[in-house]
Each structure stands twice: as C-alpha cells, then as structure tokens.
C-alpha positions as CSV (number, residue, x, y, z in Angstrom):
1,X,17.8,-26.1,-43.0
2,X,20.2,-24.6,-40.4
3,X,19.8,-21.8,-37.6
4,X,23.4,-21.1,-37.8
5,X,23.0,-17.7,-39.0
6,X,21.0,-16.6,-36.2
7,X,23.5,-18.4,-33.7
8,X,26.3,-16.1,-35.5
9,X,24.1,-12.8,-35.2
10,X,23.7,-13.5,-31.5
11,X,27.3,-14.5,-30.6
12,X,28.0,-11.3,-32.7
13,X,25.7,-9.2,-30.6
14,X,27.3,-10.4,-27.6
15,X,30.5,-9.3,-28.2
16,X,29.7,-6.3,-29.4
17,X,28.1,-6.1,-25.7
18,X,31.8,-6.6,-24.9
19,X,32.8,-3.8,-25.9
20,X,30.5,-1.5,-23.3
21,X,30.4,2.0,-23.7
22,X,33.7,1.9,-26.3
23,X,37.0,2.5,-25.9
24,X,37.0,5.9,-24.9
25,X,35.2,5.5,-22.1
26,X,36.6,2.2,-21.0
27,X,39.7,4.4,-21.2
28,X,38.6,7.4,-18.8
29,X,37.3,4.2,-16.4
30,X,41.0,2.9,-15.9
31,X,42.6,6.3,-16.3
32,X,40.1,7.3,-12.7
33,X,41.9,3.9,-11.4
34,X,38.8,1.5,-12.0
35,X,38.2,-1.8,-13.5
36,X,35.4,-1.9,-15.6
37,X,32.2,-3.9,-15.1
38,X,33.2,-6.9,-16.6
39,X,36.8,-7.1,-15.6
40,X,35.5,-6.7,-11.9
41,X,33.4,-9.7,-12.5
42,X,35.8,-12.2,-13.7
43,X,38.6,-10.9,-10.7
44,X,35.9,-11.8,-8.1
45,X,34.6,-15.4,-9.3
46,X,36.3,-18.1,-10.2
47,X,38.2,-18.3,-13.0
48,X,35.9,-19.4,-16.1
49,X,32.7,-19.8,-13.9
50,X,30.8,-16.8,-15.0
51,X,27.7,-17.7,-16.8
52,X,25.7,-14.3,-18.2
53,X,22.4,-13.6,-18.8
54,X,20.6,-10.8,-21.0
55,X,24.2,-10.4,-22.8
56,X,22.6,-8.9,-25.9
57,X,20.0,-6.8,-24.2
58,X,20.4,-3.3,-25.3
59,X,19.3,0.2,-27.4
60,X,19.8,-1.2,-31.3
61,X,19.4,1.1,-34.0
62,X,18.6,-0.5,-37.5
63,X,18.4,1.0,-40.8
64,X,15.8,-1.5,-42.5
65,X,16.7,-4.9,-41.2
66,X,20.3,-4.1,-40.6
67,X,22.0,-3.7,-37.3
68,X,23.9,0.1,-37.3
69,X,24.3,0.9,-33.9
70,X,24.0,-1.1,-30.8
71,X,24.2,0.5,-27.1
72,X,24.7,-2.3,-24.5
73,X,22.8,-2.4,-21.2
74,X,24.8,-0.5,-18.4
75,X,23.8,-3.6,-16.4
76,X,25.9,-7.0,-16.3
77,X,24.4,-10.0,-14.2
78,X,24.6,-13.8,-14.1
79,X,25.2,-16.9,-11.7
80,X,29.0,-17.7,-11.4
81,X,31.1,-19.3,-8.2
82,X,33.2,-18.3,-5.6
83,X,35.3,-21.2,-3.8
84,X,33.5,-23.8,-5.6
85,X,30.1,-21.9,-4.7
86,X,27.4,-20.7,-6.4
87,X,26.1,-17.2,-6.1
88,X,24.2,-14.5,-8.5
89,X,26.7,-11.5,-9.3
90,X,25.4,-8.4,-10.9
91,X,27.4,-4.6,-11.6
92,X,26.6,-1.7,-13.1
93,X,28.8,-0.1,-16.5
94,X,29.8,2.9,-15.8
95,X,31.0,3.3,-18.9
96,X,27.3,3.4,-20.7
97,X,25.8,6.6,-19.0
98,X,27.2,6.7,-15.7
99,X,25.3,3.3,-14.6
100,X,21.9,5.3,-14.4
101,X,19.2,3.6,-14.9
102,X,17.7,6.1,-17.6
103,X,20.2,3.5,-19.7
104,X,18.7,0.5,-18.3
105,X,16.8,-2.4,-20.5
106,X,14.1,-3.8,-18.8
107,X,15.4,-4.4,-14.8
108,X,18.2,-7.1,-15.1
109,X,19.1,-5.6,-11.9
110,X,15.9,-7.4,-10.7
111,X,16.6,-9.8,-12.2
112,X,19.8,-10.6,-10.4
113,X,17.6,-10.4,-7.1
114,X,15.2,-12.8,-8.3
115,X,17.9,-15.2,-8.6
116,X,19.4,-15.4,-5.5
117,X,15.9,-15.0,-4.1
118,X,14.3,-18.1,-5.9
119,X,17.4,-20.2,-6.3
120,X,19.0,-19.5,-2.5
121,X,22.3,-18.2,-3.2
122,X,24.1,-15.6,-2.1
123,X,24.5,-12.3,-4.5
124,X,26.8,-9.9,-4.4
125,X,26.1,-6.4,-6.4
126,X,28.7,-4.0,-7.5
127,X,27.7,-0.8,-7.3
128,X,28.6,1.8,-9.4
129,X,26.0,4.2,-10.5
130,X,23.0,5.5,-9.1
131,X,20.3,2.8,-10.0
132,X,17.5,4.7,-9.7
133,X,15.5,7.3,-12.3
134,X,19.1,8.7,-13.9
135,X,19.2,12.2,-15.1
136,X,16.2,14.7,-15.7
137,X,17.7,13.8,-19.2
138,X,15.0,10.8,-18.7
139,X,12.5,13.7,-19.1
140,X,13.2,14.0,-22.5
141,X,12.9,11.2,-23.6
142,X,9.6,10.6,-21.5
143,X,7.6,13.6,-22.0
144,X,6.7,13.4,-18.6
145,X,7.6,12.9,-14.9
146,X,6.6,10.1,-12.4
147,X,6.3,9.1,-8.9
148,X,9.5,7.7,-7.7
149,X,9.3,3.5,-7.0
150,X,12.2,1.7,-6.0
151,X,12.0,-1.7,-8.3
152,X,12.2,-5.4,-6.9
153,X,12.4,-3.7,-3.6
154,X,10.2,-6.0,-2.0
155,X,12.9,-8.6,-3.2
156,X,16.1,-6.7,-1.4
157,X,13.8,-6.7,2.3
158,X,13.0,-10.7,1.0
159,X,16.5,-11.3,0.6
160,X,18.5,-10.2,4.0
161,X,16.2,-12.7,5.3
162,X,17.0,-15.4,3.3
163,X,20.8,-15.4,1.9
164,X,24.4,-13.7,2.2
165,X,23.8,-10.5,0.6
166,X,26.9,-8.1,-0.4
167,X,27.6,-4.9,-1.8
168,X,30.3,-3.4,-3.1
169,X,30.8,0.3,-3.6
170,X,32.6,0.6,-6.5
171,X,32.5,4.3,-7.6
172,X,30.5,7.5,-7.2
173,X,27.4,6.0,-6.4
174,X,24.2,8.1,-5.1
175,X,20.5,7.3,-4.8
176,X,18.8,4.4,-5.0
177,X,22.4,3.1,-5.7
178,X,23.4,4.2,-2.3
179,X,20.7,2.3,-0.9
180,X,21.6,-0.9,-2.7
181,X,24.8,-0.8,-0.9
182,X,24.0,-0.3,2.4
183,X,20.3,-3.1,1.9
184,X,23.3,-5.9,2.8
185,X,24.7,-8.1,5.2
186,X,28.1,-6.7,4.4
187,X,29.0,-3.6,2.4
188,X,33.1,-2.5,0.8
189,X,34.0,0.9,-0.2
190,X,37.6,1.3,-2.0
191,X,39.5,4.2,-0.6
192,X,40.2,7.0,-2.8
193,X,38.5,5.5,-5.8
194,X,34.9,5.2,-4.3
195,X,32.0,7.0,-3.1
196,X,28.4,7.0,-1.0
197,X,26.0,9.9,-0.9
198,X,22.3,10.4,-0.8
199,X,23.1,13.2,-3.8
200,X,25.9,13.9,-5.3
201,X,27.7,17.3,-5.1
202,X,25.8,19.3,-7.7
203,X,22.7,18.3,-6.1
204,X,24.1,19.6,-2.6
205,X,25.6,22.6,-3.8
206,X,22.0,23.5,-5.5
207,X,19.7,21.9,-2.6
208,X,21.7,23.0,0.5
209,X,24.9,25.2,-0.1
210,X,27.5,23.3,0.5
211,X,30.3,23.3,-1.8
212,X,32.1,19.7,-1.7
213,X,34.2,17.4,-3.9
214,X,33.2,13.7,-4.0
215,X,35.4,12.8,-1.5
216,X,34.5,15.6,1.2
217,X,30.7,14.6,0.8
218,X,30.8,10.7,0.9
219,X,34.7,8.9,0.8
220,X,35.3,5.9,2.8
221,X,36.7,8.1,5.1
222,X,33.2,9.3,5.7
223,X,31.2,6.3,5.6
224,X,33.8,3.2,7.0
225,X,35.1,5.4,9.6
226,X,32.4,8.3,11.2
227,X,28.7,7.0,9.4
228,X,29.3,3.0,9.7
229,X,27.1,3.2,6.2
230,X,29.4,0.8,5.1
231,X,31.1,-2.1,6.8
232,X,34.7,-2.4,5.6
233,X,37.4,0.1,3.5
234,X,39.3,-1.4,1.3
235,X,42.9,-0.4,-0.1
236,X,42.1,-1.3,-3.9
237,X,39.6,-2.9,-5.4
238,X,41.5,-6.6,-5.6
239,X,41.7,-6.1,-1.4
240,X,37.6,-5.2,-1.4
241,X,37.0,-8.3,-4.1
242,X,39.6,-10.6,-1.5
243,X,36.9,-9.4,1.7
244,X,33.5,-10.4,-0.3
245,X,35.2,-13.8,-0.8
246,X,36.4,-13.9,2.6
247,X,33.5,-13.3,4.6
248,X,31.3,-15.3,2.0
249,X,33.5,-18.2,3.3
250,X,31.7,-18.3,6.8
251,X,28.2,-18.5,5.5
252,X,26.1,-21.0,4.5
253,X,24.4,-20.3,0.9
254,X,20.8,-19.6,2.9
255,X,19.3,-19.8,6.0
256,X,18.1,-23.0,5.0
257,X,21.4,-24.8,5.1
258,X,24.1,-25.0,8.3
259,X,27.7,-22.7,7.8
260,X,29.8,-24.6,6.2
261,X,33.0,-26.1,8.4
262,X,36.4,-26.3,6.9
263,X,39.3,-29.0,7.4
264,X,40.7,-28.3,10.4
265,X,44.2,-27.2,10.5
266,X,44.9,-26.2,14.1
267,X,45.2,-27.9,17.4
268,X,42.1,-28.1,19.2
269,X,43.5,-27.9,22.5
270,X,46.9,-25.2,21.6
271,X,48.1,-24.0,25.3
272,X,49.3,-20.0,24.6
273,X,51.3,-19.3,27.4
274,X,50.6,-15.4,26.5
275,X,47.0,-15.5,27.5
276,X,47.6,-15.9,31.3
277,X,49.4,-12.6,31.5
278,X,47.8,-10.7,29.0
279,X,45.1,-8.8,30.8
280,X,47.0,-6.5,33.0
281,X,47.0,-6.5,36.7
282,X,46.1,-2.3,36.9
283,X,43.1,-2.0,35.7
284,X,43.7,1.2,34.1
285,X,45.7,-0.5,31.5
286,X,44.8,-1.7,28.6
287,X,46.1,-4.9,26.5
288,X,45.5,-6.0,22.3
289,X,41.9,-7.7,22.6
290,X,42.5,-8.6,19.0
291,X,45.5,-10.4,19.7
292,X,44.2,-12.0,22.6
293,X,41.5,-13.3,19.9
294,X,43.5,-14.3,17.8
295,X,45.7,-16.2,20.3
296,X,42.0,-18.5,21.2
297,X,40.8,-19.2,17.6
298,X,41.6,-21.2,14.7
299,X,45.2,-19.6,13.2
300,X,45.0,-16.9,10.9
301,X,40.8,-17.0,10.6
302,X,39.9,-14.1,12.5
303,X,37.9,-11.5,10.0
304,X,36.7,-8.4,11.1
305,X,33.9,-6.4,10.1
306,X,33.6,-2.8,10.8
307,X,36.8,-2.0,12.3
308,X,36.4,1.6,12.4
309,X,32.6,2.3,13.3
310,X,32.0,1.9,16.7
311,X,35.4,1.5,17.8
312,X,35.2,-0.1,21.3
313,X,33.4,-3.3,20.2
314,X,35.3,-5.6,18.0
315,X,33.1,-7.4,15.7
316,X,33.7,-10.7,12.8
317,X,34.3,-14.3,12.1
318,X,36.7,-16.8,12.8
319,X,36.7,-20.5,12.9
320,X,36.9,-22.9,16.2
321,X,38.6,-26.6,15.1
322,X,37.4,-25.5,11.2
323,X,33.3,-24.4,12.5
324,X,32.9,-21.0,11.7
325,X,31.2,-18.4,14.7
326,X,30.7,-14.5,15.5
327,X,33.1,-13.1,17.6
328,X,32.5,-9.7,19.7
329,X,35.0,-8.2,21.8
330,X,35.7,-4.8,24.1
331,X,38.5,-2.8,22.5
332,X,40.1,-1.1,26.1
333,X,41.9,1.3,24.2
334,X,38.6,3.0,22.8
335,X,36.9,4.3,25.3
336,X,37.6,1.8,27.5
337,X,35.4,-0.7,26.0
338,X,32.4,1.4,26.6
339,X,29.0,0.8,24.8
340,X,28.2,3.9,23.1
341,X,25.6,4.9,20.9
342,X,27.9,3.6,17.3
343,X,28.9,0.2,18.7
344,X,25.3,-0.5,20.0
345,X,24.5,-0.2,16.6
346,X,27.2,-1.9,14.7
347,X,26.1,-4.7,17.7
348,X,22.3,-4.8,17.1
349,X,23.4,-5.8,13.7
350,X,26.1,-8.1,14.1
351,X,24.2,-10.2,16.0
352,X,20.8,-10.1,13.6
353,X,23.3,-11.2,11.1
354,X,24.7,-14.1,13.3
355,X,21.4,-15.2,14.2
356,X,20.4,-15.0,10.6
357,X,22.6,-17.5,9.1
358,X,23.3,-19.9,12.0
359,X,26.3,-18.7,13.4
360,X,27.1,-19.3,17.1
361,X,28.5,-16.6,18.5
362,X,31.5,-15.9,21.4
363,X,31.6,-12.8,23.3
364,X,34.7,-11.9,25.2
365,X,33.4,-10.0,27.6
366,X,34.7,-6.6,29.4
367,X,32.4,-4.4,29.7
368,X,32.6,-1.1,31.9
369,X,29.1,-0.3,30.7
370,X,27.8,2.4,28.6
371,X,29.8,5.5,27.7
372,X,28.5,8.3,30.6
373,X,28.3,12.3,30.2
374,X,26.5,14.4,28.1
375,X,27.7,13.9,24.2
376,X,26.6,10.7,25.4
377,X,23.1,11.6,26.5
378,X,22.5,13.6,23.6
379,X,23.7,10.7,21.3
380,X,20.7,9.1,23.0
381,X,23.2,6.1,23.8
382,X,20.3,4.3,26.6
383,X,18.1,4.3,23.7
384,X,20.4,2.6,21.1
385,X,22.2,0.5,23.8
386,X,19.0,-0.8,25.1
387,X,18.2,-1.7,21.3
388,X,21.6,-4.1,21.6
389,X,20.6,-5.5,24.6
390,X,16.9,-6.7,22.9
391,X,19.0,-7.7,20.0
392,X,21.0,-9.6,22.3
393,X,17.8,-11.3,24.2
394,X,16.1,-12.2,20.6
395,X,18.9,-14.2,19.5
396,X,18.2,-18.0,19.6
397,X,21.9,-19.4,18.1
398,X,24.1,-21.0,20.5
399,X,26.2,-18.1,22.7
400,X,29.2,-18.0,25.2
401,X,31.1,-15.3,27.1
402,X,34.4,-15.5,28.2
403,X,34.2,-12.8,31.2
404,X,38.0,-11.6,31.0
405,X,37.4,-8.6,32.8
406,X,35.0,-6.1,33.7
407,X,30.8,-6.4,33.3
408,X,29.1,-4.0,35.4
409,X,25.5,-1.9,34.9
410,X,23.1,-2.5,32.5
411,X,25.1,-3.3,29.2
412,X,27.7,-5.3,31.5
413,X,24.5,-7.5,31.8
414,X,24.0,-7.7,28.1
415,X,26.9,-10.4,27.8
416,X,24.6,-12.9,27.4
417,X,20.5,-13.9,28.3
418,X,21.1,-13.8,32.1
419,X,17.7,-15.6,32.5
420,X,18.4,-18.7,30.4
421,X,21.4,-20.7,30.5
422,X,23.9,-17.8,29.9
423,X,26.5,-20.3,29.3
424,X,29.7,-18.1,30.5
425,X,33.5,-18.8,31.6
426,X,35.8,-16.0,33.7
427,X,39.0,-15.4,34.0
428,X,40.9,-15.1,37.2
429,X,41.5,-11.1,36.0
430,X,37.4,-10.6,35.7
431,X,35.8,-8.1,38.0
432,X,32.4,-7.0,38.1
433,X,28.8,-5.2,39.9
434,X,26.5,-2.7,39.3
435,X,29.0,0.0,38.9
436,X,33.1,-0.1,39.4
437,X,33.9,0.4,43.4
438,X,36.1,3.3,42.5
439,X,33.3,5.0,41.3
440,X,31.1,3.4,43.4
441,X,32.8,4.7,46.6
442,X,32.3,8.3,45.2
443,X,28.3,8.0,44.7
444,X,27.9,5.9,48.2
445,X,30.5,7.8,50.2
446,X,29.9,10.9,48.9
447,X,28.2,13.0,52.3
448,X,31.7,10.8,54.6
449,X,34.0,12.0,51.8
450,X,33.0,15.6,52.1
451,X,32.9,15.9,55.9
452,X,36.5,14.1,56.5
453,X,39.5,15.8,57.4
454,X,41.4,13.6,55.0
455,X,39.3,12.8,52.1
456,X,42.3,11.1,50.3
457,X,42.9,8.7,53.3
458,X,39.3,7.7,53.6
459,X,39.0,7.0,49.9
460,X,42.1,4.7,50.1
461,X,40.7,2.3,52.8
462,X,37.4,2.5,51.2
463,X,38.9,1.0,48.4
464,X,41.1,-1.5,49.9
465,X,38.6,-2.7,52.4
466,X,36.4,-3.1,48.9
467,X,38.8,-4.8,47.3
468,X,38.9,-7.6,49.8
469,X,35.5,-8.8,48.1
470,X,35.8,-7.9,45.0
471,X,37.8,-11.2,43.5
472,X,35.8,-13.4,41.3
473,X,36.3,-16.1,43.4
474,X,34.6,-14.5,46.2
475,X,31.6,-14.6,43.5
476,X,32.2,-18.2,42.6
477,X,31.7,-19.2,46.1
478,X,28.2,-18.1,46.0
479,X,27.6,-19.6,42.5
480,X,26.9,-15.9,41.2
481,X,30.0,-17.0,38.0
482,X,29.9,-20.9,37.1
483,X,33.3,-21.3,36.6
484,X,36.6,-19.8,36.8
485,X,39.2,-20.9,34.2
486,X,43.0,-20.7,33.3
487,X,42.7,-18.2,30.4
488,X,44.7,-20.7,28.6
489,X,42.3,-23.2,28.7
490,X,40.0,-21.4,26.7
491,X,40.5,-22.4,23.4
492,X,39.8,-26.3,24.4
493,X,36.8,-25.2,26.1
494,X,35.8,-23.1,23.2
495,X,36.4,-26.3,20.9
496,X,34.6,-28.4,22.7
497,X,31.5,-25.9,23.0
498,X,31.4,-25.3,19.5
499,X,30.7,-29.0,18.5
500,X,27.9,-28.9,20.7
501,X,26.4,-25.7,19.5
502,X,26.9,-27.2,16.2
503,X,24.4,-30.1,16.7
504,X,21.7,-27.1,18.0
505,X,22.4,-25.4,15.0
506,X,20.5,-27.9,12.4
507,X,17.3,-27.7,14.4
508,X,17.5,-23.9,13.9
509,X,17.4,-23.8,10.6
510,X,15.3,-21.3,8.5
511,X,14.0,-17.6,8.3
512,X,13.4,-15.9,11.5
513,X,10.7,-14.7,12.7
514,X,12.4,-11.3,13.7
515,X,14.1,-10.8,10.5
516,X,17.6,-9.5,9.1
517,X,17.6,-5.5,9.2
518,X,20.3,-3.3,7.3
C-alpha cells in the first residue's frame, strides 16, 4: 500500500500553482516591464535556496471528486537565503487579481511575518498589490461589509524591533500595501515601473478631484525624492533586488546577534594625501562629503540610504577594517549642511535603526545648524530637529564625530551626547560657537553697525579681530575639543575605535527599550 498517488496529485497541484494567473496575464506583467512573483523571488535569493510553503493553497473548483479549475493564491512566501543567510521572503501575484487580498487564502502574508518573527530572520516583502480588503467586488461575494482590521499587524510593530525588515515596491501598490512598504527598516521603489499611494487614481479622482496618472500621484519621483516614504529608487528591478542584498549585508539576522564583520580587504592605517586639502580654506565653499567618506572607510563599502530625502545629511553603511557602522555626514552643497525639517527626520530614523541592530555609528560632523527663515518655521523644523537631537541622546551604541568643520547652535550640539563621553576628533579646518561670527557680528553689533560712518570698515575689523580666536586650537587650549588631528589620520583612528566599540557591542545586545519606528 503506497501514498504515491497522493504525492503525484500534490506535486501536480503545485505546478499548476506555477503557472499563476496564466499566460495571458503573465504576458501583460512582462509586457508593463515586470517580473512576475516568482521570477522576482528566485533573482533575489540564492540560486536553488528557495524553500515554499502553502504552494497548493488556492480557489479549486471540482466537479464530483475531480479537480476542473484551480486558481492559485496571489500570495508566494517561504524561507530561502541570501549570501549564505537565512531570511523569510514573501510577494504578492499580480497576475491573480491585482495582488488584492479579496484573492487571498487564509493570510500567508501572516504567515511570512510569523516566520521571521518566531524564527529571527530577516524578511523582505515584495509588494505589489494592495494587501488589504481588494475591490468592493469582495462585497459580492460577502453579502456584507466589515470594519476594516489590518491582519498580523501587531506582528509588523513586533518585528522592526526584532530583525532586518525590507520592502520592496514592486508595482502600483495602494492601501494597506502601501503601508507594508513603508512598516520597514529599508524600503525600494523601481523608477518608472513602480508605484506608492494611499489610493489609487480612480479613488482620488472620485474622493478629491484630482485627475492624475499613476505616476503623477505616487512614482519614485514622488516618494524617493520629495515624501522620503521610501528609502532608495532604483533603476530596474535587478538594481532594487542588488540594494536589499546589499544593505542586508551590514545587519546581523536579529537584535539578538552582533553585525556580522567581513574579511578585511583594506589597509587599516591607508594615508590619503587628498583629505588634508579637501575642506576648503573659504568657508563659503563647499567640497564632495561623499568622497571625503569614501576616502576614510573600507574601499568600495560605502552604501547609502536615502540619497534624495533630506538632502543635506548624508546617511548609510560602510565597513571600518571589515566591521560594519552607520555613517552620517553634512552635504555643504544642500543647503549648506543645514538641519531642516526632512533630514531631521530621515536622521531620527537612521539612528533608531543603528541603534536597533548594533551598529556603531560615525558622524562627520559640519553642522551650521538648522535651516533659518520662514518656509523653515512653518515646516516646524525646531520641532522635528529637536526630535533628532532626542533620537540622538537615546542612542546607547558606540558613537564618534569627526568635527571637520562647522557645529554651532543647538543642532551643531547634536553631534554627539555632549554630557557623556562624546568621544569626538577635529580637524585643523573645524570652526565652531553658538552662531557663525559673520552672523554673529550682525546680531551683537547691530546698534555700532548702524551708527558708523563706515559700516563696511567696522564689519571688516570686527571680523578679523574675531577671527584671531576663532582657530580650534585656541579651543584645544582650554580643553573645550579633545584633540586635534591630521585629517589623514582618521581612518587609523577610526580603525582602532571600531574594535573597541565592537567589544561594547555584545553587551548590548537585544530589543530596546525605545523601540524601532518606521
């Protein structure tokens, strides 16, 4: 007596599951310029490593005890690996209704959660429907309405607490979809082929006017570049599946385990000879802050994460002698460096991320403080920037700042926790105070300005009799900045930091109290 016949039904069940919502419709997926499900699934793992479950989960139809007609589930989810590491995958088919969830079975989308939640690895979800209630077509079939739930919910606010979690926008994807996507530690959208919205245009056009394609309402455009809803653009979807590996790469598989260190493959202690003369003498010039990143860290390991949002602070990971860390920097070419209302944001979550997972984090610091005038008052950039600066205070990882220019004011103090260690390192170039003295001298001098016959003349010796005092090393002299150090020394003293951080970071281990927020 053999079962073989019911092993044959089930492998035959499964590849009919293959075949999602038929040809036809597989067809109009690659004709928009999309992958389907599946073949998104085996381009992100590695090769052979997928392992499915619920394969033959779907809507059979029988005629007596005969199989007719069998519609798959428009969800695909299982464990596979990426590097050599496990993590829980799940996608929506777009090709069996759209990826709504009125052509769900059961919740495998839950069930993907549940995985990653009770096992600790990391799951990334591509998106690609809405994932919530479907069509009022439901209705029909329901005879009924019902109070909106969001399912395993409580599982997606467990989870940014507990391990890596990434999303991929992989089409039109509105509702509780949308929320999928941005619920994660790091979010993709592919230009031109993707997109994000609360409700999608015929739901606009009827709620609120507006008369938009998919691409005016929520494109990557939209959402990498003005909303920051999600983190990165990518150019195709290979390029978005080559990120989620990527910045997998620097995180550990929960918060229970250390980031993982690769084999080293740079010189610790590599002298550039650019860095000494990379931050300009005027200090109305700007210089690549990117560059001179990539110049300190481990070659060709600097990722960054939200490019576009928030312009003026640089945020990602990179790797010091093979130990992975968070890197923020000021971009001087947007505005200035300034903290305004979008990069306090994009930095109150970077660093709940870094803290999260165990990441020690390196700011290069130059800082002319938060953005001034009135878009910025009304962009209520105190409130959001004073946000940062708790975020900043609340983090208990390892930090350092590398002062290689200006601090000054309130977020200029938000480098580090000035009342702890505040490990920090300046450069010769670094300058620094409550406000800049050119703008200084205006506020102080402003009644001696007025009244003098030669307000241009006064304003010059003001200044140079100001700059006199304003060299970091009068600062050092009074122990107000630690140390002062050749700017190509940095790397070696970043190196040698980053081991010692590394033997904090194992007695840190675990969920924090203040937990991961989107």
């Amino acid at each position: 007596m053999s079962w073989q016949q019911e092993v044959d039904e089930i492998r035959r069940r499964a590849e009919i599951a293959k075949q999602m919502g038929g040809a036809e419709n597989i067809k109009r997926q690659h004709d928009g310029g999309k992958l389907t499900v599946r073949e998104r699934i085996d381009r992100l793992l590695d090769p052979g490593s997928f392992h499915e479950y619920g394969a033959i989960a779907g809507t059979p139809k029988y005629e007596g005890d005969k199989l007719v007609e069998f519609r798959p589930a428009n969800f695909v989810g299982g464990v596979g690996r990426i590097n050599g590491r496990r993590v829980a995958v799940g996608g929506d088919d777009f090709t069996v209704r759209g990826g709504a969830a009125d052509a769900s079975i059961g919740n495998k989308q839950g069930y993907a959660e549940l995985i990653a939640h009770e096992l600790h690895i990391p799951i990334v979800r591509l998106v690609d429907g809405t994932g919530g209630g479907g069509s009022v077509r439901t209705f029909e079939t329901t005879k009924r309405t019902y109070v909106p739930a969001n399912p395993a919910f409580d599982i997606l606010v467990q989870l940014m607490a507990e391990v890596p979690v990434v999303a991929g926008c992989m089409g039109s994807v509105a509702g509780l979809g949308a929320a999928r996507v941005a619920a994660s530690h790091f979010s993709v959208m592919v230009k031109g082929t993707s997109q994000l919205f609360v409700a999608g245009p015929p739901v606009v056009k009827w709620g609120v006017g507006e008369d938009l394609t998919k691409e005016e309402l929520g494109g990557s455009e939209i959402h990498a570049h003005v909303s920051g809803a999600v983190d990165n653009e990518a150019e195709s979807e290979e390029d978005a599946f080559r990120q989620i590996r990527r910045f997998l790469s620097y995180l550990p598989q929960s918060v229970w385990q250390a980031p993982p260190r690769t084999t080293p493959a740079d010189d610790p202690y590599r002298r550039e000879e650019e860095l000494i003369s990379i931050i300009p003498r005027n200090r109305r010039h700007g210089y690549d802050a990117r560059r001179m990143v990539e110049l300190i860290v481990d070659r060709d390991s600097f990722f960054e994460m939200t490019p576009f949002f928030g312009p003026s602070l640089i945020t990602g990971f990179a790797r010091l002698d093979g130990y992975a860390v968070g890197v923020m920097a000021n971009d001087p070419y947007a505005i200035g460096g300034s903290l305004d209302g979008p990069a306090s944001d994009k930095m109150t979550k970077f660093l709940d991320l870094c803290d999260t997972f165990h990441l020690p984090i390196v700011n290069f610091v130059d800082q002319p403080g938060f953005l001034i005038g009135r878009e910025a008052e009304m962009a209520g950039t105190i409130k959001r920037g004073v946000r940062a600066l708790y975020a900043m205070f609340q983090t208990i990882v390892p930090k350092v700042a590398i002062i290689v220019r200006r601090a000054f004011g309130v977020a200029g103090a938000g480098h580090g926790i000035t009342t702890g260690l505040n490990l920090r390192y300046a450069w010769p170039s670094a300058d620094w105070g409550s406000l800049p003295i050119e703008g200084g001298i205006e506020a102080a001098y402003k009644r001696d300005l007025a009244a003098s016959k030669d307000p241009e003349k006064l304003r010059r010796e003001l200044e140079e009799q100001f700059n006199r005092i304003r060299s970091p090393i009068r600062t050092a002299e009074a122990f107000g900045i630690e140390e002062i150090i050749d700017p190509r020394d940095t790397r070696a003293i970043l190196v040698d930091w980053v081991h010692q951080a590394y033997q904090v970071v194992p007695t840190q281990l675990g969920i924090r109290t203040r937990t991961m927020r989107p």
